[in-house]
TIMARKE-969009 format. One record per residue (C-alpha): x, y, z; chain. Coordinates in Angstrom, 2 decimals, decimal comma. Each point is the difference from the previous one (the first is absolute). Layout:
<rs>
       xx       yy       zz  chain
        X        Y        Z      A
...
</rs>
This chain:
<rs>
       xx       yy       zz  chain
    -6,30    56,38     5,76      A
     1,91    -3,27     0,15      A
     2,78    -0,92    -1,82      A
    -1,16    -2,68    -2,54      A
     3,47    -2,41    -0,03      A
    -1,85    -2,50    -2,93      A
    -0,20     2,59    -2,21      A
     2,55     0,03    -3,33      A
     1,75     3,51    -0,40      A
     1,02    -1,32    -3,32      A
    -1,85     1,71    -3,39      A
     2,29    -1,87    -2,28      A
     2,09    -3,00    -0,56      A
     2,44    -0,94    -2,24      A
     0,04    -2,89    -2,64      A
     2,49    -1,94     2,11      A
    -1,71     0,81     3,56      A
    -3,13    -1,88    -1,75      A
     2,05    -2,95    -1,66      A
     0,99    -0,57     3,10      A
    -3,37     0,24     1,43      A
    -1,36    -2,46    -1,98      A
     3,26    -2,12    -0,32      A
    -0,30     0,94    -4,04      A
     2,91     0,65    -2,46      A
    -0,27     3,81    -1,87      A
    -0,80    -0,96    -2,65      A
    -2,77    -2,11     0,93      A
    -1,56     3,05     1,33      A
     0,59     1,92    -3,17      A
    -1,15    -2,58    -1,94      A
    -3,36     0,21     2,07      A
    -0,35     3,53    -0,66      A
    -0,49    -1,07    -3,81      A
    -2,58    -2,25     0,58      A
    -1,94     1,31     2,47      A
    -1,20     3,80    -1,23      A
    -1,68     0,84     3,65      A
     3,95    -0,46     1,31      A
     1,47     3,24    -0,52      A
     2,32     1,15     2,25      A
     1,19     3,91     0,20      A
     3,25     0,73    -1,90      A
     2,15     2,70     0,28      A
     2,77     1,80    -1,38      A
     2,07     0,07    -3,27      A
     0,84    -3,75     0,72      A
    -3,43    -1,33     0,48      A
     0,30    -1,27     3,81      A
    -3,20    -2,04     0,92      A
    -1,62     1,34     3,73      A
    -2,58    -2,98     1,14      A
    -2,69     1,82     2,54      A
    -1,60    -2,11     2,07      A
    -2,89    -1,04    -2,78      A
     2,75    -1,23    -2,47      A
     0,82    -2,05     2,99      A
    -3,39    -1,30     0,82      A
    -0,40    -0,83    -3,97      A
     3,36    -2,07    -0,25      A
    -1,34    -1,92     2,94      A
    -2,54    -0,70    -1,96      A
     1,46    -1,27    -2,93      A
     2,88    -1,47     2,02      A
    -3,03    -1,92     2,02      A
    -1,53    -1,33    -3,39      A
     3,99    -1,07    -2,16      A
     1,98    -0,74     2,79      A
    -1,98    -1,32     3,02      A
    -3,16    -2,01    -2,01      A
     1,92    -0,45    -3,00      A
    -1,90     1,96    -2,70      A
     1,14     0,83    -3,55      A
     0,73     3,88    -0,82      A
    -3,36    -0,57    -2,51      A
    -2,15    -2,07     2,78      A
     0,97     3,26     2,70      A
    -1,37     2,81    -2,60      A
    -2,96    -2,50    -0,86      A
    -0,62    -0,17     4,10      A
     0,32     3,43     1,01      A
    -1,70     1,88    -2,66      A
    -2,96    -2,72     0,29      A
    -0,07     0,19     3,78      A
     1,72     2,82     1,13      A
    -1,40     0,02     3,29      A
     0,32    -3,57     0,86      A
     3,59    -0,03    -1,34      A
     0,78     2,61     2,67      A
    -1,87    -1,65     3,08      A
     2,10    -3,04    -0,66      A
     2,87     1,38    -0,21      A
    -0,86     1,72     3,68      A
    -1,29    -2,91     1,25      A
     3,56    -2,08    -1,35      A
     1,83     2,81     1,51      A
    -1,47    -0,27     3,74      A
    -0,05    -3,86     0,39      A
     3,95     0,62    -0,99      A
     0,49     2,06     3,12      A
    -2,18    -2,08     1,95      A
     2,09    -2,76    -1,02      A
     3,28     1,37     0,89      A
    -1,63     1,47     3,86      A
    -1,44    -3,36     0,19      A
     4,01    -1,90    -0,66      A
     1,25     2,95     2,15      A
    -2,37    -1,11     2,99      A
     1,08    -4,01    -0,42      A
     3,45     1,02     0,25      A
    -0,44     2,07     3,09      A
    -1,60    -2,99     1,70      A
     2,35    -2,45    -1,28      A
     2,50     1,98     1,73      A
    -2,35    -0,43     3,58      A
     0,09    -3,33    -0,36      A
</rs>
């Protein structure tokens, strides 16, 4: 079998490794978790340490996709996603890959600015 190198060995990240992620304070995040009852991330220990798996991860994006990137209200976000859950998601996909494509698209211009 071949070694799959894409693959994350990662189960869990912290709140800061997802802040960062998502260029977010803390406490935005936390602040999220009140709103939103589907984001629940694992918690462990005596001192309550959040663990984000990969689906908290893919549901911040979400909600990061519909506050930060288009610019929705906390109340217009819940209003979106529990009305179109589906949708919400497939946009927030579909932002997510013309964002790559972007950057491999400015990465290519560079390279041939450099030819030239």
């Amino acid at each position: 079998m071949a070694l799959n190198l894409n693959k994350n060995l990662k189960l869990y990240y912290s709140i800061r490794e997802v802040a960062e992620m998502f260029d977010l304070n803390e406490s935005t995040l936390r602040y999220w978790e009140q709103e939103f009852p589907f984001l629940r991330p694992k918690t462990s220990g005596p001192s309550k340490v959040r663990q984000y798996a990969e689906k908290d991860i893919e549901q911040i994006r979400l909600i990061h996709n519909l506050v930060k990137v288009r610019g929705f209200r906390i109340s217009a976000a819940k209003k979106m996603i529990n009305a179109n859950r589906k949708g919400a998601d497939k946009t927030a996909e579909v932002l997510s890959s013309l964002i790559d494509i972007r950057s491999e698209l400015q990465s290519l211009k560079k390279q041939l600015d450099y030819l030239q």
